[in-house]
C-alpha positions in Angstrom: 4.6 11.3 -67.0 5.6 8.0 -68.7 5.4 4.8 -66.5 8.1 2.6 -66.3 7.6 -0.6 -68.5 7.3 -3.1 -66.0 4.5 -0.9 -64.1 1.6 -2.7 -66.1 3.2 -6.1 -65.7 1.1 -8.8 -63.5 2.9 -8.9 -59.7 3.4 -12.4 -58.0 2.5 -12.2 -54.7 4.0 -14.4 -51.9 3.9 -13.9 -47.8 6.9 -13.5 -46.3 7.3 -15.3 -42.8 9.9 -14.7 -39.5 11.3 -16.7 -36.8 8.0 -16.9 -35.3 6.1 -17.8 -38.6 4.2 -14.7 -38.5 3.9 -13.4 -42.4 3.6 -10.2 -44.3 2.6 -10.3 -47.8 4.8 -8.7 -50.8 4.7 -8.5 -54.2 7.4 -8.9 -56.6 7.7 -9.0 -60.7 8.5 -12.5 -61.5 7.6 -16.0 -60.3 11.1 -17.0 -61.7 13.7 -15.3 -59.1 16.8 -16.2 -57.2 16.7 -16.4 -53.4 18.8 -12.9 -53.5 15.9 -11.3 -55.3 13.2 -12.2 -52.7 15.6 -11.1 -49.7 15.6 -7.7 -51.3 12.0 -7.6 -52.0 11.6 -8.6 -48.2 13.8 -6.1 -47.3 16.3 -8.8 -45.6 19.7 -6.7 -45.6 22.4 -7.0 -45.7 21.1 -9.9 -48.2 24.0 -12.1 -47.7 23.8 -12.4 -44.0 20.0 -13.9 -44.6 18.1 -17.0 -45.8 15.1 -17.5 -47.8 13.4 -20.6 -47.3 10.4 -21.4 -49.5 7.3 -23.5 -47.7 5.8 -26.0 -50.8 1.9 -26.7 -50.9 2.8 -30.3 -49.6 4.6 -28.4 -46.5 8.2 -29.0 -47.6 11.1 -26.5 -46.9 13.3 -26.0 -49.8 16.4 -23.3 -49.3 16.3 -20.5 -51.8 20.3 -20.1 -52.6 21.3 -16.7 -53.7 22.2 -17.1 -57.1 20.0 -20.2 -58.4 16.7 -19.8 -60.1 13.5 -21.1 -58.9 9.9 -21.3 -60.2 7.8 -20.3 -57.4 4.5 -21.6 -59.3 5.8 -24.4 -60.6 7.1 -25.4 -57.3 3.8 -24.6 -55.6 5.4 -22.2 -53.0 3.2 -19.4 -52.0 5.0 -18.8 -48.5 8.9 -17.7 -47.9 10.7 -17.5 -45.0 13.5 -15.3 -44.1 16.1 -15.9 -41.4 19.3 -13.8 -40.8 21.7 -16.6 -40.2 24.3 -17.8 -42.3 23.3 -21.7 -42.0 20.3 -23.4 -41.8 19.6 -26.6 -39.3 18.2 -29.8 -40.4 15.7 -32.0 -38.9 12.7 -34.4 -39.2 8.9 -34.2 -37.6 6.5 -36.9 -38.4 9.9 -38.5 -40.8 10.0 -35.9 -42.9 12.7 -33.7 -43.4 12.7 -30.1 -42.5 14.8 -27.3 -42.6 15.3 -24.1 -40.2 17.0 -20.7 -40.5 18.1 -20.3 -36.7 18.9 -23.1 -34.3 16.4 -22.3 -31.6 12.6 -23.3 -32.4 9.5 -23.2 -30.2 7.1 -26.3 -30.3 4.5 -24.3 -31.6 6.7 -23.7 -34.6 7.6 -27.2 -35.1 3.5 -28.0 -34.8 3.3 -25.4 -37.7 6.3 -26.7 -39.9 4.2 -30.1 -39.5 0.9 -28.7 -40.8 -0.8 -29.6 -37.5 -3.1 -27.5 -35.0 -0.6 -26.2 -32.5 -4.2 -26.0 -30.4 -5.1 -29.7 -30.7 -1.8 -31.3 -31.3 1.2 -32.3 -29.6 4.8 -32.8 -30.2 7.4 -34.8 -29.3 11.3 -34.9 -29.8 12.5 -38.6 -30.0 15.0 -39.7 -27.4 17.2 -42.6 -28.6 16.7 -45.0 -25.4 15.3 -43.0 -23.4 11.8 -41.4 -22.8 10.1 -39.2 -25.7 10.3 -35.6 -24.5 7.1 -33.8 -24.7 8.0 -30.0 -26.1 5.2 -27.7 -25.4 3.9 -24.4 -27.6 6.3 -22.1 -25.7 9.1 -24.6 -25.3 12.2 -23.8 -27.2 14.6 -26.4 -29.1 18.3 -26.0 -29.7 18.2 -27.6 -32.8 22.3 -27.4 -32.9 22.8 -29.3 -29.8 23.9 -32.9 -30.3 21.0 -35.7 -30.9 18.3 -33.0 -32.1 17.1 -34.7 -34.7 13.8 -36.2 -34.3 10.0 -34.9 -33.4 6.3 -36.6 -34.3 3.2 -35.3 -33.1 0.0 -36.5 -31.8 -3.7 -35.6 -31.2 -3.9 -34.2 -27.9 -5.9 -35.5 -25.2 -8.9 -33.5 -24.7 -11.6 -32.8 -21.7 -14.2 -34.3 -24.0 -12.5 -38.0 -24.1 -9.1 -39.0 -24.7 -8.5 -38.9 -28.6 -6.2 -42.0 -30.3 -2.8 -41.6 -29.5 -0.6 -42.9 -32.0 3.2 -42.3 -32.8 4.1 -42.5 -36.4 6.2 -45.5 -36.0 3.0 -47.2 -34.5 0.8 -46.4 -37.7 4.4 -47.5 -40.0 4.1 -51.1 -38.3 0.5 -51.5 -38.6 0.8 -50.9 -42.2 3.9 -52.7 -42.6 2.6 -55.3 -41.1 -1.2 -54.9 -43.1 -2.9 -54.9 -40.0 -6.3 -53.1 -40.1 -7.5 -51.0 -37.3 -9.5 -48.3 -36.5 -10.2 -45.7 -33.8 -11.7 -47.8 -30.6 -11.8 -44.7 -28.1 -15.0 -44.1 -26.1 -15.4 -40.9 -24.1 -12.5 -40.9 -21.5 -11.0 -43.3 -22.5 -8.6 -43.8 -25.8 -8.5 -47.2 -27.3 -7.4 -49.1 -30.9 -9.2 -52.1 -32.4 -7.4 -53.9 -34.5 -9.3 -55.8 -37.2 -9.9 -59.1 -38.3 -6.6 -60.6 -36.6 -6.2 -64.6 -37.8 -5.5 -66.7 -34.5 -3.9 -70.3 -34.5 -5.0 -72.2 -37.2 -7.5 -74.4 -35.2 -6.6 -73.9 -32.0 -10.1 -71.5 -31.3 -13.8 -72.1 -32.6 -13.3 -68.7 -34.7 -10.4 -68.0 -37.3 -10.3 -64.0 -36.8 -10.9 -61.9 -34.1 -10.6 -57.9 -33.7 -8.8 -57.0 -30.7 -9.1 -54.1 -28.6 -5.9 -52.3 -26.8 -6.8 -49.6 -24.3 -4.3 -46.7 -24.5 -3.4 -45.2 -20.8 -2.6 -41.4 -20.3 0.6 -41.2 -21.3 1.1 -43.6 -23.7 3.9 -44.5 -25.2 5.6 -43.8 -22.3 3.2 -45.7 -20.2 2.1 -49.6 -21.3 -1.4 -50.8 -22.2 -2.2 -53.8 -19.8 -4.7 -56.2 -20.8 -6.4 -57.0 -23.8 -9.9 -57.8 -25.2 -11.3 -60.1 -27.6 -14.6 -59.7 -29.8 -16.0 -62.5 -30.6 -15.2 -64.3 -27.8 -13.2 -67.5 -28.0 -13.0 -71.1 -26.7 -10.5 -73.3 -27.6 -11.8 -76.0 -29.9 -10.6 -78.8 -27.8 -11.6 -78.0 -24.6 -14.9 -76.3 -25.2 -13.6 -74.0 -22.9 -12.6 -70.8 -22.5 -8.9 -70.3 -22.4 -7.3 -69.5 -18.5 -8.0 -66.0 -17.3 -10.1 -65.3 -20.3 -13.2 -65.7 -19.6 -14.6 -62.2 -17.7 -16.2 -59.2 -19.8 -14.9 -56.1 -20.2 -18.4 -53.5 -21.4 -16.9 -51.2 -24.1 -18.7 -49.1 -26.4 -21.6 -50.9 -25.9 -20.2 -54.1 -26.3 -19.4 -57.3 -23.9 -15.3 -57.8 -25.2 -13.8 -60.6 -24.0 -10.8 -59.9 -21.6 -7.6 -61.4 -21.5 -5.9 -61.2 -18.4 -2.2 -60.7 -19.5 -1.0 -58.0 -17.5 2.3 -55.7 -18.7 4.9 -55.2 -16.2 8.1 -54.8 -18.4 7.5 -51.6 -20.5 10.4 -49.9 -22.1 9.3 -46.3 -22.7 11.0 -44.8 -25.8 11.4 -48.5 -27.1 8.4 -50.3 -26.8 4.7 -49.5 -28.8 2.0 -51.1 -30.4 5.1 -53.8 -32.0 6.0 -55.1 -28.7 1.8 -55.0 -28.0 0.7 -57.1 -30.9 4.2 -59.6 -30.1 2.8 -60.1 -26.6 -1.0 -60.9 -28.1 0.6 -63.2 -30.5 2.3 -65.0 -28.3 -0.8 -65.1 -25.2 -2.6 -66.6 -28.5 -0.5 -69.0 -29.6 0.1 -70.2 -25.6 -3.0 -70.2 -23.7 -5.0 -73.2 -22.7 
């Protein structure tokens, strides 16, 4: 019996994901296809009450339309998914953009969409002025409710020690600002050193210091208090150490020098490492 003449031809295979990001693999004929063609090779019908959505290797969600043509390896897509919806819902997680094929997603679908571990990660949906809402795995979203717009995630804390907690807009000032820092956490306890800081230009008998903020469970919602100084200064006049600065604080090993500058107007939702490094500035350029 004669084969047809495609039956020879290489297949391009691609996995096919649901609501639940849960895939199945398929294979059709040709990289180059319409969004129509891989509905029917998913077996979505009726094909015009679905949506293909392709996932790109650098985790971006493009919508397949019906009738336009897309190059699947050109594009890097590997991964489709298929919603039976009419619309899709747009939103951001971590600042980038992303795009859904029902309005209700679970936080361990947004964890995936953001190419974290749902196991070790956490995500957040951003509440203009008010507290950042913390959406767990089985947590769903109605992404077509008003002001659904916004999620980040975060390392989670862990029984081993708290791991660095930082928001993206945290990491967008310190690099805004070219502030270098790295991971100051010790077992229990999560913490951020910022590096080489410049102080008043001789106020201190040192012209940089790095600084140490100790991040609380809960942060950003709840405030860092104090802060600690390494090395240790003395103000160049006095010979002195500056007012309430002049007790250790043993971290990592280390005898830090702590600043007694306690925080007791926090804004959760408004205030992070910005309003942290204003109030360090400012206990700088003040004390005596």
């Amino acid at each position: 019996m004669t084969q047809p003449a495609h039956a020879n031809l290489p297949r391009f295979q691609i996995l096919i994901g649901d609501v639940e990001l849960n895939f199945r693999q398929i294979e059709i004929p040709d990289p180059i296809v319409t969004g129509r063609q891989i509905l029917e090779a998913a077996g979505a019908r009726p094909v015009d009450e679905h949506l293909a959505i392709a996932v790109l290797q650098d985790g971006a969600l493009e919508t397949l339309r019906e009738e336009e043509l897309f190059d699947l390896r050109a594009k890097g897509a590997e991964k489709v998914l298929v919603f039976r919806t009419d619309r899709s819902y747009r939103f951001k997680v971590d600042d980038r953009e992303r795009e859904y094929g029902t309005n209700v997603v679970s936080g361990r679908t947004l964890k995936i969409l953001a190419g974290v571990d749902p196991a070790t990660h956490d995500v957040y949906q951003e509440i203009r002025g008010g507290e950042d809402l913390l959406i767990r795995n089985a947590d769903l979203v109605d992404l077509a409710k008003p002001g659904v717009e916004k999620f980040f995630t975060a390392i989670a804390q862990t029984t081993e020690g708290l791991s660095i907690f930082l928001p993206p807009r945290d990491v967008e000032y310190l690099a805004g600002r070219g502030i270098s820092y790295e991971d100051g956490s010790q077992p229990g306890q999560a913490g951020l050193v910022l590096k080489g800081i410049p102080v008043p230009d001789g106020k201190f008998d040192a012209a940089s210091v790095d600084i140490l903020i100790l991040l609380p469970p809960g942060y950003p919602d709840c405030p860092p208090d104090m802060f600690y100084c390494m090395p240790w200064l003395k103000l160049r006049s006095a010979g002195r150490y500056p007012r309430a600065a002049d007790q250790p604080h043993p971290f990592r090993g280390e005898s830090w020098q702590r600043w007694s500058r306690h925080n007791n107007a926090w804004r959760p939702g408004v205030d992070g490492i910005h309003t942290m490094v204003k109030r360090i500035e400012l206990a700088l350029a003040e004390a005596a």
